[in-house]
N, C-alpha and C positions, 0 to 999 in steps of 0.2 A: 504494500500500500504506500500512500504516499507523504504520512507524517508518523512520528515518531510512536501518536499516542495510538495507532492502529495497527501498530506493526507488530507479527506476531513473535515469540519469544526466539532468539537465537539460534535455539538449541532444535526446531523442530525442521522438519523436513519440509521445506516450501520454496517456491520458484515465481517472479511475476513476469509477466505480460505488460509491456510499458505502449502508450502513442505512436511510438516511431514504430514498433513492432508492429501495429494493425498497419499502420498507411502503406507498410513496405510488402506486407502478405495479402491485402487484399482478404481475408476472411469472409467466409461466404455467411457467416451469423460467430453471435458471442462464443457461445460453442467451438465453432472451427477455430475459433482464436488460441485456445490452449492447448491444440491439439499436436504442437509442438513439445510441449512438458513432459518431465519425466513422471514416472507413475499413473501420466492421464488419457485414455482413450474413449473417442468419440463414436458412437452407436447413431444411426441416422433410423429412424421408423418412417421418414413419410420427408419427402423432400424441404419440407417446411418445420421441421421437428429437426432436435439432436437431444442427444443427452450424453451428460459427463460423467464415463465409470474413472475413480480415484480407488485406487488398490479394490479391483473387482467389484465394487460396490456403486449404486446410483441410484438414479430416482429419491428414494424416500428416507435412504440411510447417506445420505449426502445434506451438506444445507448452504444456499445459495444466499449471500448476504449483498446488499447493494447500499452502500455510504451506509453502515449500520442499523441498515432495515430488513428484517431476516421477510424473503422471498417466499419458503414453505410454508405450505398451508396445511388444514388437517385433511385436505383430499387429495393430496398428493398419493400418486399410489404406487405401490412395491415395483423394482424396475423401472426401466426409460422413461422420462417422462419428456415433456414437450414444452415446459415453464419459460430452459432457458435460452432457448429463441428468441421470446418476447422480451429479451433487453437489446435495443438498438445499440449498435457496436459504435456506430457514431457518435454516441454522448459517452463512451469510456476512457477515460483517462488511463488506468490498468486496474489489470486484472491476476490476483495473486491466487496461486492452489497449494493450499495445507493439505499436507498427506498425514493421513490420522486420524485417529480419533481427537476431538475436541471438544465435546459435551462440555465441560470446564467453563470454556470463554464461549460458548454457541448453542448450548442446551440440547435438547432432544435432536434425535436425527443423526446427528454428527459424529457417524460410526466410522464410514472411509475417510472423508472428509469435507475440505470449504472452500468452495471457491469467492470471495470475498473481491467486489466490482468497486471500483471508487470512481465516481463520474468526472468530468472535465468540471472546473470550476469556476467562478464568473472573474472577470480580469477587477483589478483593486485601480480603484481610480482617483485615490486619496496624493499624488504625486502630480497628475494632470488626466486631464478626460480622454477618457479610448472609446473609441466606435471603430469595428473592426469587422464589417460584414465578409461573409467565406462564401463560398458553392461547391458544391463535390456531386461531380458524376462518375457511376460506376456502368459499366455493361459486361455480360460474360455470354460466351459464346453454345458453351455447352447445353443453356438453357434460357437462351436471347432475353436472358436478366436486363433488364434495366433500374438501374436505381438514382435516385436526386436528392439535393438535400440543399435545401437553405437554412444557415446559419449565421448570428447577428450576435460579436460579442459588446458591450457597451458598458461603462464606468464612469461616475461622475462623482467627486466627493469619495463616502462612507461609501457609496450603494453603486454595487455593481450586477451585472446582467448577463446571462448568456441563454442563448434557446434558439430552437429552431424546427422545421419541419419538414418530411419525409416521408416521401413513397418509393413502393418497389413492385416491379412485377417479371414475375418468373414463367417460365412453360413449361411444356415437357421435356424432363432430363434426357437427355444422350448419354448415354452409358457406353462403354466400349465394346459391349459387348455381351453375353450374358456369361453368368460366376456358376462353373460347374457345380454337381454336389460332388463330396469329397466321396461318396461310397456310391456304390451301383452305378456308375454313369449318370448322364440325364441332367437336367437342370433342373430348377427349383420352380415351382410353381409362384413363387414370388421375387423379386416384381415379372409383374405379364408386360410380355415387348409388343410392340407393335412390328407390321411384317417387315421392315426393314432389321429385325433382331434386335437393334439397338436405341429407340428411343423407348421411354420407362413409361406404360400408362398410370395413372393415377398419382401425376406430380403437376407442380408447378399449384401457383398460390398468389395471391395480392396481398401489399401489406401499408398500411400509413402511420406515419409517428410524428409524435409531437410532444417539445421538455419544455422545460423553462424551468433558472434558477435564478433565485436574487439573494443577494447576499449582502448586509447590512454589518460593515465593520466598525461597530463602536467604538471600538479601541484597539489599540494594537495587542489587548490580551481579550478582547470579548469578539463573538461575530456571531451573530443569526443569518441563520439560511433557513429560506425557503423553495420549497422544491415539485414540481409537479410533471412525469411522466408518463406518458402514456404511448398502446401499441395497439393498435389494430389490425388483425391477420384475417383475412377472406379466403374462403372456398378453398381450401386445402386439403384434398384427397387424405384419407389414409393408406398409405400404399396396397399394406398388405391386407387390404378390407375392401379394394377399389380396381379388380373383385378378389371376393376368397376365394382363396381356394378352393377349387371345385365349381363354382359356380360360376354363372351367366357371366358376359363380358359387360352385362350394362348395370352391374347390381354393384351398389359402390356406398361406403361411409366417409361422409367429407364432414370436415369440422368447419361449418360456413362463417362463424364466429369465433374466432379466440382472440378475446379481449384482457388487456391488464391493464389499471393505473394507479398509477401510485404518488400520492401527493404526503409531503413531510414538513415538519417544521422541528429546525435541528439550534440546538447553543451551543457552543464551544467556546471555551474559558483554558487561554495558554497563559501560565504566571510560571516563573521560576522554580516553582516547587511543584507544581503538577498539570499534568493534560485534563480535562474531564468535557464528555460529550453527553448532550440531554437531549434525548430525540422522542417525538411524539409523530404517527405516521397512520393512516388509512392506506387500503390495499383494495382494491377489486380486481378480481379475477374473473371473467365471465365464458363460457364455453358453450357455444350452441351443435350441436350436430345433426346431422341428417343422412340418412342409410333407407337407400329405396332399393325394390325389388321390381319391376316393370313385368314381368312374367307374372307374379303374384297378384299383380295390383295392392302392396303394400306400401307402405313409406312411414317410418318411425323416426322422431325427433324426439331430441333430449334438451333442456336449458338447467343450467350450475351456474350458481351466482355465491363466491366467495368474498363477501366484506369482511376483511381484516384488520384493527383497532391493533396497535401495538404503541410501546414505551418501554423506553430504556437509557440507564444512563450507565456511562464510563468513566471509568477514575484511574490514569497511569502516572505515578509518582516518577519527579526527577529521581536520579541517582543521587543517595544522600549516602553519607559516612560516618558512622555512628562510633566507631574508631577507624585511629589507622589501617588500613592493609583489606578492611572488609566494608564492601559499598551494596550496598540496598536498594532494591526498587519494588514498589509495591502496585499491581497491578486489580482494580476491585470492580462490581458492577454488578446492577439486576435488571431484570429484561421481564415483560409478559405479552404475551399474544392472543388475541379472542378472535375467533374465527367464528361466523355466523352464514350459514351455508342454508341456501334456496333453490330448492331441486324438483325440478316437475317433466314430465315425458307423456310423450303424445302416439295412437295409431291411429295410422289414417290409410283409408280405401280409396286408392286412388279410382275405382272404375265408380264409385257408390257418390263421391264426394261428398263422406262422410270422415270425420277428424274425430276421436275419442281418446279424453285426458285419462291416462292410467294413475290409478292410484297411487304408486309413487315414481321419481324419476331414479336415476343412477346413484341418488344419495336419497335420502329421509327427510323431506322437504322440514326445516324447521329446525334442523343437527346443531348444535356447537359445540365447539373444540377451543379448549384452554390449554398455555402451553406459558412458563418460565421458570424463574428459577433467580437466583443471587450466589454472586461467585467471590472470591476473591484470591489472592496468588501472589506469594511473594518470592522473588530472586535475588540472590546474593551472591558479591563477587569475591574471594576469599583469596588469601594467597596461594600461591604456586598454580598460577594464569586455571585457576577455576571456577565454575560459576554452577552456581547450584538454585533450582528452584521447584517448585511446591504451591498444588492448589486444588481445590475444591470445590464443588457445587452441592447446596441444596438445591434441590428442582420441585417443579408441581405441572401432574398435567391430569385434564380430565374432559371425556367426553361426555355428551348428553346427545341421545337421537327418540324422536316420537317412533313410537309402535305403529305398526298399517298391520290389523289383522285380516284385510283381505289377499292380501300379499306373504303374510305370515314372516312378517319383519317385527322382530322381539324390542320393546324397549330398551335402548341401551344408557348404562348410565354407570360410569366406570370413572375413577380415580385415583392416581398414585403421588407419591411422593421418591422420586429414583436419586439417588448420589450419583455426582463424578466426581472425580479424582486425575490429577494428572502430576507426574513430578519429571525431573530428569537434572543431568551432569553434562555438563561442558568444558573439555578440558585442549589444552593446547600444551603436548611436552616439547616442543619445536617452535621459532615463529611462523613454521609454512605449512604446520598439520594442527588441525584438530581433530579429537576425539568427543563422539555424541553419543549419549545412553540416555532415551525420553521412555518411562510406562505412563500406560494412560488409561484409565475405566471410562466409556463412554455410555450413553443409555440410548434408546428410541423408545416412547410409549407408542404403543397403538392406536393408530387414528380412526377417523372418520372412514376413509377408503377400507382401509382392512376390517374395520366389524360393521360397517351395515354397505356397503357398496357389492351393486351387479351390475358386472361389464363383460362386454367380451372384450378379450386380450389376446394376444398372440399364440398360445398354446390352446386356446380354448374361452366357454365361460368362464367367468370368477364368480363365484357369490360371497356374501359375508360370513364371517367369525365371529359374532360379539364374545366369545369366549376368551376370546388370545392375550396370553401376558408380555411383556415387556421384550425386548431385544434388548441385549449390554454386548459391550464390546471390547474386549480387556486385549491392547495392543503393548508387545514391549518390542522396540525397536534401536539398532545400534549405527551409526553414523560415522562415516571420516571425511574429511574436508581436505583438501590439499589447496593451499591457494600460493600460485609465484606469480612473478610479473607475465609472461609468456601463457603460462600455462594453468587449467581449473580444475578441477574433479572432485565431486562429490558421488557417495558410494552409500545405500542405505541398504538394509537388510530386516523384516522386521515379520514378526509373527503376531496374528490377531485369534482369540478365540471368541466366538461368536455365542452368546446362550442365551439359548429361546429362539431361533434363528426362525424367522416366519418365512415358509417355504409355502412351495403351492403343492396340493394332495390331491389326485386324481377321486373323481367320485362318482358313483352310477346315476345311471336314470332315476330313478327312484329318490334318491336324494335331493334333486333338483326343487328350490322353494317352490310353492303353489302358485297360479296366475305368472308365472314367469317363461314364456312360449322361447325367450331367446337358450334359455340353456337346453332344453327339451331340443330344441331344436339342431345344437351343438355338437359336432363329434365327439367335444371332447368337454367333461367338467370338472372345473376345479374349486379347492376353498381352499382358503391358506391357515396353515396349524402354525402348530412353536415345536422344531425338531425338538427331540429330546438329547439331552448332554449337549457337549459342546462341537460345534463346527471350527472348522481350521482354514485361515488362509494364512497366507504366507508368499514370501516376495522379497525379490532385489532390484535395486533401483542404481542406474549407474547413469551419469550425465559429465560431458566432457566438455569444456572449452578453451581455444587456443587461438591467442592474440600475436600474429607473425609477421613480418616486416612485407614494408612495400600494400598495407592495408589491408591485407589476408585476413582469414580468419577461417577459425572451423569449427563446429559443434555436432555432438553426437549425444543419443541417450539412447540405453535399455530397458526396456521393463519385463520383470516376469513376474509371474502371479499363480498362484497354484492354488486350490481351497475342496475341500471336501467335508462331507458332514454326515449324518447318522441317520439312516432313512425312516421315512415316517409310514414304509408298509409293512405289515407284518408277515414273519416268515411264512412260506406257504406249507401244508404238509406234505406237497408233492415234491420230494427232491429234486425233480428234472425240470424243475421250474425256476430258473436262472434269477438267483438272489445276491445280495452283498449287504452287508450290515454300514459299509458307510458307499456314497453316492456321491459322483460329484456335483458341487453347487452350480446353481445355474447361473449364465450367460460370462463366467470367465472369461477374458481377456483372452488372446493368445500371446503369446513373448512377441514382443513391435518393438519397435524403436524410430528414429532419425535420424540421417545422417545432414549437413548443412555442410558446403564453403561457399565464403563470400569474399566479397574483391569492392574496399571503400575507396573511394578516391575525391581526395580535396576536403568529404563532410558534404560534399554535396551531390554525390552517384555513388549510387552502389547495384551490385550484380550480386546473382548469388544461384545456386544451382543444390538443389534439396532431395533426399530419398529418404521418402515414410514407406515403411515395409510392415510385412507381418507374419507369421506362423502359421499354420495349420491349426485349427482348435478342434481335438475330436475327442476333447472329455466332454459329454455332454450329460446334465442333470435328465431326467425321465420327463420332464415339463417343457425345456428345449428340445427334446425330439419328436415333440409334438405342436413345435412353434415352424408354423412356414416360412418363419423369417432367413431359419436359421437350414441352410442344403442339408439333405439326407449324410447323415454320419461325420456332417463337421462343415465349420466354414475354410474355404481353401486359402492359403497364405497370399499374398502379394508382394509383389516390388514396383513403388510409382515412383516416376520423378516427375519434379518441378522445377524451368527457370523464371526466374522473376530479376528485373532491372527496375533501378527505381532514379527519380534526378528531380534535383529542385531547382529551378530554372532561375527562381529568384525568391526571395523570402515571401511571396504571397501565394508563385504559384509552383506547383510539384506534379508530376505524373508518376504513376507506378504500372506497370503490364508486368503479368503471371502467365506463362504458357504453360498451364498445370496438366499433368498424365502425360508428357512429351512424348513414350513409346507405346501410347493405346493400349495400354493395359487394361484389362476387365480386370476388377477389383469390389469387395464389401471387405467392410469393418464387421466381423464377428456382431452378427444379432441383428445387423441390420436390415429392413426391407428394399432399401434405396442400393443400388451399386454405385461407384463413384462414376465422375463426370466422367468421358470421353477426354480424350486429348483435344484443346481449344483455348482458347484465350482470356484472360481478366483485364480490364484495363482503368482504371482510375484516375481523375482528370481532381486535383482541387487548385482553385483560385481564390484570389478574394482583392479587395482594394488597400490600402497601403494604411495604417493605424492612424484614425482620423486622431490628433489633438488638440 
């Protein structure tokens, strides 16, 4: 992040994402943006969707923070989700990813990790007045993207400004090709090509956005910001829904609506002795969808409306010395989130033009979900170049959802009180190595998605759990740091046990809730339990960089990721009935990495030439082998490259071009519906007029 009092502790495993990074890669959303980091891989479900796995985990056991406004709501649900698309990459300053557990400083959720966004900031115009209007055009080839942006920075006095707005519209993806399966031959009935093989049906999307921040510098230790963002996404196919598997080419789930915004009012208070931030924030999330059948004469719509109330304040002490040789920093805060969720679903006849509202929609019209906690954490710097620190959370989360007995949705009404814990050692025997040991207790309570939501997902129906207990995630993980002039390396290694691990569990017909036609309908159903005992991931993390004369440079990362867990069927009496008492978890990573050189010249061009690669993944959990997303018996490895040049012509105005997949590679990211772009071009155009004062 981008000030002292945000940045997370030393000792743990984290990388960011800066400004010059987006304008120079062209990122096709926030997501693509970190898909360079060690530890992080990107899952695509639907060409307008990404989601971030951080050491094998995502979706729900992830927590997405934006200028100290936690993103997760209580209907986030298990696996991939779609959230963090809806932050325009345009208003990001950077973007930092914690590898880890952090329940500690992020409360529930925060079992992998956080990807924590700090947005660009309005210019201070207490020296003399700026008015600084910008424009940025984007276009990409592979899916005749068009994107625009107007932006207006402005400062006069105390009070400064920035904001602006944006649209984009995308088509149908070109793919290279289509991504065999790894076993039987054949290809994957997801995504369906059109007859040229290579363009993707059921992509491309509209989207519009609009910020605005102001910021109010009282003094050079006070400032108020206020802030208001928002996203508007249209008509976006879900790939692998558009159509299923199996069915008609015209039968399609598009999410016509995905809407967020988010307005905040934040203080911050910089004095000598301490940082502290007090933020007060609203959230609406809105989701409409629509899934017709034209052979049926059906068409079923759902609408989810997420208002979010949140508050929290932070407190990060200067370094004080209480004696010689040993220096102190205390790091403290409490946070709370109310989630109030409005869910209603509709069938309709299309031959009859008749509409009829269902009893309930994809959530429990009426649900709410409570979520905080208070922390605090103190580190100390001690002699012989050591740093030692220590912290913990009390937490409180608690759900409430109304009963529908015609649907046979149980009242739900559940609440806990869960601990974290985090500690760890930072040591330097050398000035050019460090030595890192962080353990960490993390929690996830059960939301709203996991005990009363039914959806269909990628392996099948889901229906609700209201029974399910907590997820904890106890990570202990070991670190070396090498740092010279030339040369960087960091090296992690780190093992997580997962208990309670809420997995999905295969279920018959007969188990299927009453009035509910989608799961009946279903090849496949599922509901999610708490494995029993403990699940294991585990992983190594390697990330290299090297600073070489004449403007060189090179970067490279590893990651491997292993996890398995204790299966939730029970043994059969038939011996010849192919059993294992652990399983592996599902939608694992495969071992990826990247490789980067780049060629800077002057500070004002640079070149650079990129390979993002991948493995084979053919451990697949019983729930992935039943997900279309993912080819029969594994997703197949890749090798892509990318060149990109970038030059700034003058201090207003810069271009950047990506020639991304240079060798037409057919390629997917393990779990995804989408295969990557085709080999084609990005090209980025920004301008603006020269800093009026």
């Amino acid at each position: 992040m981008t000030s002292d009092r945000n940045a997370v502790p030393s000792d743990r495993a984290s990388t960011v994402v800066r400004r010059a990074d987006l304008d120079r890669r062209l990122p096709r959303s926030a997501p693509d943006a970190v898909r360079f980091e060690p530890g992080v891989f990107v899952q695509r479900t639907a060409h307008g969707q990404a989601s971030v796995f951080i050491r094998g985990l995502t979706g729900q056991q992830t927590v997405l923070m934006f200028d100290g406004v936690r993103l997760n709501t209580s209907t986030w649900r298990q696996g991939p989700n779609q959230y963090f698309f809806t932050l325009d990459s345009a208003t990001i300053e950077s973007l930092e990813v914690l590898r880890g557990g952090a329940s500690t400083w992020f409360g529930t959720d925060a079992l992998g990790g956080v990807v924590a966004v700090q947005p660009q900031d309005a210019p201070d115009g207490r020296a003399a007045p700026v008015l600084r209007p910008t424009a940025l055009f984007k276009t990409a080839s592979a899916d005749n993207e068009l994107l625009g942006r107007a932006q207006v920075e402005a400062a006069a006095g105390p009070i400064g400004f920035i904001g602006g707005v944006g649209g984009r519209t995308a088509g149908l993806l070109e793919s290279a090709g289509p991504v065999g399966n790894l076993a039987g031959g054949g290809v994957p009935d997801v995504p369906r090509l059109a007859p040229d093989g290579r363009t993707q049906l059921g992509t491309g999307f509209k989207e519009l956005t609009f910020d605005g921040r102001a910021t109010l510098r009282l003094s050079d230790t006070n400032t108020l910001t206020a802030a208001l963002y928002g996203y508007r996404q249209f008509d976006a196919p879900r790939t692998d829904q558009c159509p299923p598997p199996g069915a008609r080419f015209d039968e399609c789930l598009t999410i016509t609506e995905q809407f967020r915004t988010l307005a905040y009012l934040k203080w911050s208070l910089v004095t000598p002795a301490m940082s502290l931030d007090v933020t007060g924030s609203w959230q609406r999330q809105l989701e409409r969808r629509e899934g017709v059948r034209p052979a049926s004469f059906v068409a079923s719509t759902g609408r989810d409306v997420v208002d979010s109330f949140g508050g929290s304040a932070r407190l990060v002490s200067r370094d004080f010395t209480p004696r010689p040789g040993i220096t102190l920093k205390l790091r403290a805060g409490a946070d709370t989130w109310l989630d109030l969720v409005e869910s209603r679903a509709w069938l309709g006849f299309t031959d009859l033009g008749l509409t009829l509202e269902r009893t309930r929609g994809q959530y429990l019209d009426g649900s709410r979900g409570l979520t905080g906690g208070a922390f605090s954490e103190l580190e100390a710097a001690v002699p012989f170049d050591v740093r030692l620190r220590a912290g913990g959370r009390v937490g409180w989360a608690a759900v409430n959802a109304p009963g529908d007995a015609e649907s046979g949705s149980s009242v739900v009404a559940r609440s806990w009180l869960p601990f974290a814990a985090t500690g760890g050692v930072q040591w330097r025997p050398v000035e050019l190595l460090t030595l890192l040991l962080h353990a960490d207790h993390s929690f996830r309570a059960p939301n709203l998605d996991d005990l009363t939501s039914r959806q269909q997902t990628g392996p099948g129906f889901q229906f609700e759990n209201p029974a399910l207990a907590p997820e904890t995630a106890t990570t202990l993980e070991v670190g070396a740091r090498l740092r010279t002039a030339p040369v960087t390396v960091d090296v992690w290694a780190f093992q997580t046990w997962l208990g309670g691990a809420i997995v999905k569990q295969p279920r018959a017909l007969a188990d299927c809730p009453p009035n509910t036609p989608a799961c009946s309908a279903s090849w496949n159903r599922l509901q999610l339990v708490n494995a029993p005992g403990l699940s294991d991931l585990r992983g190594v993390e390697v990330s290299a960089r090297a600073r070489l004369p004449l403007g060189l440079g090179a970067r490279a990362t590893m990651n491997a990721t292993w996890g398995d867990g204790p299966t939730t069927l029970p043994q059969p009496t038939d011996p010849s009935i192919p059993w294992q008492p652990r399983v592996p978890l599902s939608r694992i990573p495969p071992i990826n990495g990247v490789a980067e050189v780049s060629w800077t010249h002057a500070g004002a061009f640079t070149a650079a030439a990129s390979l993002q690669w991948a493995g084979p993944q053919s451990r697949l959990a019983l729930a992935d082998q039943s997900d279309a997303r993912i080819p029969v018996g594994g997703t197949p490895g890749f090798l892509v490259m990318d060149l990109r040049a970038s030059v700034r012509l003058s201090p207003q105005v810069s271009a950047s071009l990506v020639v991304e997949n240079l060798f037409d590679s057919p390629h997917r990211t393990h779990g995804s519906s989408v295969n990557g772009p085709a080999r084609g071009v990005l090209l980025g155009l920004m301008g603006g007029w020269p800093t009026v004062r």
